[in-house]
N, C-alpha and C positions, 0 to 999 in steps of 0.2 A: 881258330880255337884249338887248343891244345886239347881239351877236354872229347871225351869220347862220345860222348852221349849228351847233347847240344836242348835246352830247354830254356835259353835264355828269352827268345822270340822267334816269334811265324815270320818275322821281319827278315832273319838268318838263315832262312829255308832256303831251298835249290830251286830254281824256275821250274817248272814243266813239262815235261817234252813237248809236247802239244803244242806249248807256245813258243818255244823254240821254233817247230816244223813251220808254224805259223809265221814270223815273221821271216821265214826264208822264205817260204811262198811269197809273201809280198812285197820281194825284193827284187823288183821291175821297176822302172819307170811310171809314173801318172802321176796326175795336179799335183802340185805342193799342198802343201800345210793341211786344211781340211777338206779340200776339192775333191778327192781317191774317194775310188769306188768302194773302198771298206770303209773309211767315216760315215759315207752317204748310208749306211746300213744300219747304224746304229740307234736312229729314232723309232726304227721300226720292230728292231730286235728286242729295244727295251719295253715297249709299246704292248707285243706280245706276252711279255717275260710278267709284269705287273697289272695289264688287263686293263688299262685306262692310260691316254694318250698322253706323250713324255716327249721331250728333247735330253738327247743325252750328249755331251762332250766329254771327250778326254783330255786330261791333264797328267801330268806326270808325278805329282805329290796326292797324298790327302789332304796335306796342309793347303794346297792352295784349291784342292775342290771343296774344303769345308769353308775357307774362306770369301771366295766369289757368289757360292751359293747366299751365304750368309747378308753378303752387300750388295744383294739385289732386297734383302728385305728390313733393312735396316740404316737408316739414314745416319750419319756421322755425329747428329746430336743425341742418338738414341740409344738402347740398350738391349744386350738379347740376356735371355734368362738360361743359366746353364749349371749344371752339377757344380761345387767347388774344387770337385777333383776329375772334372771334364778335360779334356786332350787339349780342348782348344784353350783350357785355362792354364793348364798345368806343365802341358810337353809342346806348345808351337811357337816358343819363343817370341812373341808380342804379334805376331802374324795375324788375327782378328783387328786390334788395333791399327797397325798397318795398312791394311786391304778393307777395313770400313773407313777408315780417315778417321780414326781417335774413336770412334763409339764404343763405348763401354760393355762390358763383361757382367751382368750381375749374378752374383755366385747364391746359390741354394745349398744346403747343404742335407743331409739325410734327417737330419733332427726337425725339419720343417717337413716330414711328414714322411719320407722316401725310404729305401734300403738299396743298401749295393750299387750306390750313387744311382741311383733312378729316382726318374722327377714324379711327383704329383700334381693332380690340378689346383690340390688344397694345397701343398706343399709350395706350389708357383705365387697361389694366390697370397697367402703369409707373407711371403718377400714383398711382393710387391703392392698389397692394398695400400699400405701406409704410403706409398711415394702419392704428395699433393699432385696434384692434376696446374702443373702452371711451369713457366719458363726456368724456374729456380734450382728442378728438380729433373735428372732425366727420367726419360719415360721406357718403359720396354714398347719395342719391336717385333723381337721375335723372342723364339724358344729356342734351343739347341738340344738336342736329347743322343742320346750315345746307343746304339744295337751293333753287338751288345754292348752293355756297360762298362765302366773302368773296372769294375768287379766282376767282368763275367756275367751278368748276369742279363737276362732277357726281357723286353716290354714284349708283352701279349698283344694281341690285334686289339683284345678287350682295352688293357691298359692306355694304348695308341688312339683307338676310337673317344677315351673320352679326354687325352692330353689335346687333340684335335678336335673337340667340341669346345673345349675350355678356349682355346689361341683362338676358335673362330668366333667366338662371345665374346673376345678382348679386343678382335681387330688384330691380330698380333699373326706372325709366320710360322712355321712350323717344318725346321730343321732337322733332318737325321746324319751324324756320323759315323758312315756305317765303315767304318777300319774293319771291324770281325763281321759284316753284316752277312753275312754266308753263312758262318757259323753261327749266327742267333736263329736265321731260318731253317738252318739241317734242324734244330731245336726244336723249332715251332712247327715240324712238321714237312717243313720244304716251301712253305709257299713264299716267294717274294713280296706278292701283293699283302699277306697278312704279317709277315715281319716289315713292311712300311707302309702299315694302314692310316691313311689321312694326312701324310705328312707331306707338304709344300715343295720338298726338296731334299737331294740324298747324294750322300756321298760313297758312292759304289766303292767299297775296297776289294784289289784284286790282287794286289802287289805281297800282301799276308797270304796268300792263298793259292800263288800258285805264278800269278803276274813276273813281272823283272821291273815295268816300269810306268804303266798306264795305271792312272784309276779314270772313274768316270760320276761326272757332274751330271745327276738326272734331276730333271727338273718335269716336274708337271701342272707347270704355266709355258705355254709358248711363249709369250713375251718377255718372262725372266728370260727365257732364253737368251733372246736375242739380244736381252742387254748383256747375259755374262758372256753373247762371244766377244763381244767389244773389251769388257772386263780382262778375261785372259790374255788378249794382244797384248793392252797395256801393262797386264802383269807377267810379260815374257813367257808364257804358255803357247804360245800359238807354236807349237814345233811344226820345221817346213817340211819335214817328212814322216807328217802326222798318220800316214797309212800302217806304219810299225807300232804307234799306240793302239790303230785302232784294230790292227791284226791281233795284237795279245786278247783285248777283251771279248773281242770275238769269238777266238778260241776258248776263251773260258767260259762264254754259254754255249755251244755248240755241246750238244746232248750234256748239259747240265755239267759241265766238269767243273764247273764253280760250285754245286752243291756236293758232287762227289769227292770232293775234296776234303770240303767243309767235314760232312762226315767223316772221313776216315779221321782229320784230327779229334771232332767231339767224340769218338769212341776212345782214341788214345788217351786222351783228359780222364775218362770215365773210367779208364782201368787203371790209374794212377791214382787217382781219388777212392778203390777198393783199398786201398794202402792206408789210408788217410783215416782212418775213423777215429773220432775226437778231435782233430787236428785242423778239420777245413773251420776258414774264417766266413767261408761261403759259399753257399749251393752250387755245383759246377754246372754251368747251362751252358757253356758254348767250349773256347778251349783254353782256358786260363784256371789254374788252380791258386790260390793263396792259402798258404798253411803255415800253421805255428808252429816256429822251430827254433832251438835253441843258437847260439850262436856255436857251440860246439857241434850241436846233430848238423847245420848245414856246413864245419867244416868237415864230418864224416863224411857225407852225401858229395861234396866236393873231392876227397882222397879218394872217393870210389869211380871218379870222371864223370860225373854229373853235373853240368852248367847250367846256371839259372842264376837270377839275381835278388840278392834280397831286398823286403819291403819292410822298413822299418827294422825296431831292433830285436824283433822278436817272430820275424816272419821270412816267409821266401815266396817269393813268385813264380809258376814254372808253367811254360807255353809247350803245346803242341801246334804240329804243324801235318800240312797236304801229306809231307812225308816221312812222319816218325816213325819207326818201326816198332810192331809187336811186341820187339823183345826189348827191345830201349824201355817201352811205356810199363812193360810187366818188369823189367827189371829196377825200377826205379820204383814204382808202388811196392815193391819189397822190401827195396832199400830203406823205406821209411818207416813201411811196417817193420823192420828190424830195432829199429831205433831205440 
């Protein structure tokens, strides 16, 4: 990037040191693929991390951890219920489709009850009462819910607690894709367990956060498990020198450095959005801003080496990351206040 001051994505951010040191520690010899004594550590670590008993695997996309989790709960004639402007509808290139064998997407939108692409029970339930109950018509499976949201924005344990009574009165799965899930918990206080309160299965992002190339498949069914190790083989996941996945995420819980992170970006958000008044499109809860800006103010904002991409024709999007700095974030909430 040419640009000095990088707000495009957490995607674009610098590894860790930590995780760096990490996978040079575990660059020795042992088992291939998941047999290493650092995979064998990960059901327990996560176990601890959420407070109720998980299998966790690592993979090396989100796409294919939100994928596999998803087709362990959903059959190829069936449907999961997701945001309209959900990741896995929007940015994985057909990859749900793909890895369920054709099952359908069924898209909710905000106008069915939600804000800031977040689901309701009521909002789930509108989409889908009307589908007849018979072969003619697909049926929903599961849920998919995003922490935080494509907007930034956060479900409460409260909100989780009853999308998760709703999916278990349907019979139905209960999906989290947590790409920012770090930063919706720095949000909610820190806790893991209450930023993925009740949900079936999660998709640990760590690669925004600090990672280089693991995320991690938690599952809180043993025997999802066991189907999606099968799943991952067959979908080229199974890497043979799987102890370098599982070193990054290690390092990223070891004393919290996945939450410490997470903060330092939701503070940098928070002093860019002191810039912002009148202008956010929405509450900043994690580390994503959207603001309304002209197509001239964000060529300003750009002459002054500020990267970020715009959202539509009257908007911009700008991410912070593990390692923005102070003055980037303060100098950039100026630049807008200037405007």
């Amino acid at each position: 990037m040419n640009q000095t001051m990088p707000f495009l994505s957490d995607n674009a951010a610098a590894v860790h040191p930590r995780v760096w040191e990490a996978m040079r520690a575990a660059d020795f010899a042992d088992n291939p693929y998941d047999g290493d004594a650092l995979s064998a550590q990960l059901d327990a670590r996560f176990t601890d991390l959420f407070g109720r008993e998980c299998a966790a695997l690592w993979v090396a996309t989100g796409t294919a951890a939100n994928c596999l989790a998803l087709a362990t709960m959903c059959q190829p004639h069936g449907g999961v219920v997701c945001h309209e402007e959900a990741h896995i509808e929007v940015d994985e290139g057909g990859a749900p489709g793909f890895y369920l064998h054709g099952a359908k997407l069924m898209l909710c939108a905000d106008a069915h009850g939600g804000e800031g692409a977040k689901l309701t029970p009521d909002g789930i339930a509108a989409l889908i009462d009307p589908i007849r109950d018979d072969v003619h018509q697909v049926q929903p499976h599961a849920i998919a819910v995003t922490q935080a949201s494509e907007y930034g924005r956060t479900y409460s344990a409260e909100e989780l607690a009853a999308l998760s009574a709703f999916a278990k009165a349907r019979g139905l799965g209960l999906h989290m894709d947590g790409a920012r899930f770090a930063n919706a918990a720095a949000f909610l206080g820190g806790s893991a367990a209450d930023a993925a309160f009740g949900v079936d299965s999660l998709a640990f992002g760590f690669i925004k956060n600090g990672g280089m190339s693991a995320e991690a498949v938690v599952l809180f069914d043993p025997e999802a498990a066991a189907q999606v190790k099968y799943r991952r083989k067959r979908a080229g996941h199974l890497q043979c020198k799987g102890r370098y996945l599982a070193a990054q995420i290690l390092a990223m819980l070891d004393g919290d450095l996945w939450l410490a992170n997470a903060r330092h970006a939701n503070v940098a958000a928070l002093e860019i959005a002191g810039g912002c008044t009148g202008r956010l499109m929405h509450p900043v809860e994690a580390n994503e801003l959207f603001v309304r800006l002209t197509l001239r103010e964000r060529e300003a904002l750009r002459a002054q080496g500020f990267a970020f991409y715009d959202w539509g024709a009257d908007a911009a999007r700008f991410v912070t990351a593990w390692n923005t700095s102070a003055e980037d974030a303060s100098a950039l909430g100026k630049a807008i206040a200037s405007l």
